[in-house]
N, C-alpha and C positions, 0 to 999 in steps of 0.2 A: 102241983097237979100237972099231970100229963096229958096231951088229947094227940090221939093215935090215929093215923094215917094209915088205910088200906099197903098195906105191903112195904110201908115204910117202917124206920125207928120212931121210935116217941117222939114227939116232938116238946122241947119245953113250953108253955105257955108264958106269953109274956105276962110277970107280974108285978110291973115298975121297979121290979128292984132289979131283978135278973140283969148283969150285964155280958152274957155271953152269945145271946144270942148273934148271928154272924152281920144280920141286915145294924143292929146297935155299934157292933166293932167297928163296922166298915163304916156307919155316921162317924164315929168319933175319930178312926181314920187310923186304927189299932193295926189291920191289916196290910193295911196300904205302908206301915214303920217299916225300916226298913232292918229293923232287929224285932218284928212280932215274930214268935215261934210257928205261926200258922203259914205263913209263906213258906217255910221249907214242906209240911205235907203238903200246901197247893200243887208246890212246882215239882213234889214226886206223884201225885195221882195227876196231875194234868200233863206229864212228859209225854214225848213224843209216842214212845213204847209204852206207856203205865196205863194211859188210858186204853189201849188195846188188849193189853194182858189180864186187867180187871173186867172188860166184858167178855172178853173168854172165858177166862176163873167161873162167870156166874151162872155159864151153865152147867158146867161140871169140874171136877176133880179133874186136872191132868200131870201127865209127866212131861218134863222138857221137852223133849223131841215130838211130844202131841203140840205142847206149846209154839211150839216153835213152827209146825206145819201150818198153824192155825193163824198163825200171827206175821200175815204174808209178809217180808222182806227185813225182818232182824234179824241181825249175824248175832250168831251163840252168845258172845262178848257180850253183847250190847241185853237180851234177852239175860244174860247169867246177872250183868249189873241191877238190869230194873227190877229182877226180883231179891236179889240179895238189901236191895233197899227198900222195896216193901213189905219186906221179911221184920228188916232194923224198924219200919214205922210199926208193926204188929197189924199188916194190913194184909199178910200173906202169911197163910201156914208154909213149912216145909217138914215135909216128914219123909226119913230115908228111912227103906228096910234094908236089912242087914240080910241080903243076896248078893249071888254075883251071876251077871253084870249086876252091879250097882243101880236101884229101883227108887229113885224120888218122885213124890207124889205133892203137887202145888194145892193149895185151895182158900176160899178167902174166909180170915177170920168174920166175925160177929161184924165188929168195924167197918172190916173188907167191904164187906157185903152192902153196907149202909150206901158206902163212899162208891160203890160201882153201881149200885142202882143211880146213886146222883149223875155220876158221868156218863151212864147210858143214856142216860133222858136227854145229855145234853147232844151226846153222839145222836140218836134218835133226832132230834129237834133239828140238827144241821144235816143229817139226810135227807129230811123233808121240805129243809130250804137250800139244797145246794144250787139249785136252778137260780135261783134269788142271786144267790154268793156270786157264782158264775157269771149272770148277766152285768152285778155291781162292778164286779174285775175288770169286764169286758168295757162297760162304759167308762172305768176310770183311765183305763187304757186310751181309750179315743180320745180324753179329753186333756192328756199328758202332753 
């Protein structure tokens, strides 16, 4: 049985057997392994770039060169890598049409789309405490 979250994916319900859910991995400390499969998507949706490119993606369909205007201060390199690898996790469409100049169109899968509402809440959430962050830095600084 599934209980659904306005604008989210399903959510599983816990029913004592389930052991997938992420808060049970992480008691048992699956994630935290240093061979759990899950730390490689952590550490490609949470990169530097990944987390910027998946709240772009989710308001619309773009091409590179929109991506890349939007996603202030990644060199092409680095913007071709992080999606060429959330292409490989299935967290990114890439659809070329057969024009020229050559026309790719980025957008996030079903997945995608799950995993950058997650990361914008969190983007979101440190927006609204960056004052907090800031002030913490600043006292740790005094007290160095």
């Amino acid at each position: 049985m599934n209980r659904h979250i306005e604008n989210e994916a399903a959510v599983p319900e816990d029913d004592g057997v389930s052991d997938r859910r992420l808060s049970t991995r992480v008691r048992r400390g699956e994630l935290l392994n240093e061979n759990c499969p899950s730390r490689d998507f952590l550490r490609h949706l949470t990169s530097r770039w990944g987390v910027l490119v998946l709240i772009a993606l989710l308001e619309k369909e773009h091409r590179f060169s929109e991506l890349r205007r939007k996603v202030g201060g990644v060199s092409e390199k680095m913007l071709a890598q992080t999606l060429q690898t959330l292409e490989a996790d299935g967290i990114v469409n890439r659809v070329s049409h057969p024009v020229v100049p050559p026309h790719v169109d980025y957008s996030l899968t079903p997945i995608g789309r799950d995993a950058a509402l997650k990361v914008r809440d969190l983007a979101d959430w440190i927006e609204l405490n960056v004052d907090r962050f800031v002030d913490a830095r600043n006292d740790s600084h005094l007290t160095a």
